[in-house]
C-alpha angles and dihedrals in degrees: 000000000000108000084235100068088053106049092051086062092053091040099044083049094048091050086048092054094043086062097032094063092017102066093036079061095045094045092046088047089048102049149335101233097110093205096050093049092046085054090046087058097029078066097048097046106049090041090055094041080056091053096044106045083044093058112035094033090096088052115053110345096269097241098146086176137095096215099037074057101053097046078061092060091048094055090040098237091128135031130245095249096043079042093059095044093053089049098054088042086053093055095038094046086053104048087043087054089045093042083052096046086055100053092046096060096041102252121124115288090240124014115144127238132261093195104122120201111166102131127134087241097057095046096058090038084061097054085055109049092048093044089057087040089059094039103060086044091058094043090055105048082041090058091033099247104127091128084081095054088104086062114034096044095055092047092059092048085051086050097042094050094065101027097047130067088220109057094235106274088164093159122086081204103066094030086060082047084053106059080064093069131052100199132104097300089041127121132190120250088247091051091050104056077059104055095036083054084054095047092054086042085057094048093074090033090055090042097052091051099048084050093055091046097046113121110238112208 
């Protein structure tokens, strides 16, 4: 596998992380209205996630997302080896982006959070979240529509922001990145094994759907 490949894995998920607790930082030292500040970060986020999957999609796929990844290796579209590279870069590239958001805004370059999110209905919002993720993914590169991956991604993150419990993690990557940081995107280390389980739960949900609704010619 070309090193470019994967260190435009490590550096779209950097740049995902930086505005993931950057702008939670930024939001919480602008105002105390929540929802103000969850739209503040919701912003950020889905206008990064456009760049970079813009950007980064020619080179290696921009998948920036373990389970997005797997699901890759499920539909053989990427080897094992290839799989696990893209994987480590993924969790390097978040906890580098965290460790970076952190610094920028004078805190601490790691202190863990103290967020905690472990209830039933997080868990299952997870699932969710993560399930209709994949399965747009999968929809697209099966119509061949991938080109509006830029769009349509980022508008189920927006939408997911405001419709799920959870606030749409839906990346074991960057809710690894998130424990680093105990500021308004942050999550325990307890929270985050949940959701990461939930996240791995929605992987085979969000491919069965996109297989039943897969268009045979």
């Amino acid at each position: 596998m070309k090193l470019q490949k994967i260190f435009a894995e490590f550096l779209g998920t950097a740049l995902l992380l930086t505005a993931v607790i950057g702008s939670g930082i930024m939001a919480t030292n602008l105002t105390d209205d929540v929802g103000l500040q969850l739209t503040i970060n919701a912003i950020s986020i889905v206008s990064m996630l456009a760049i970079i999957i813009t950007l980064l999609s020619p080179i290696s796929g921009a998948h920036f997302n373990p389970v997005v990844t797997l699901g890759e290796l499920f539909k053989n579209r990427i080897d094992a080896r290839n799989a696990i590279a893209y994987i480590a870069a993924q969790f390097a590239g978040g906890f580098t982006g965290t460790v970076f958001a952190n610094l920028m805004f004078d805190k601490p370059a790691i202190f863990q959070s103290h967020q905690e999110r472990t209830s039933n209905n997080l868990f299952v919002s997870e699932i969710f979240a993560t399930a209709i993720l994949i399965m747009i993914i999968h929809l697209l590169v099966d119509q061949k529509r991938i080109n509006l991956a830029p769009i349509i991604i980022p508008a189920w993150i927006t939408t997911a922001f405001y419709a799920t419990s959870s606030f749409v993690f839906a990346n074991p990557a960057v809710t690894f990145a998130r424990i680093w940081s105990d500021s308004f995107a942050g999550i325990t280390l307890h929270s985050a094994w949940i959701y990461m389980i939930a996240q791995l739960i929605g992987l085979p949900v969000g491919l069965i759907l996109a297989r039943l609704l897969f268009l045979k010619k």
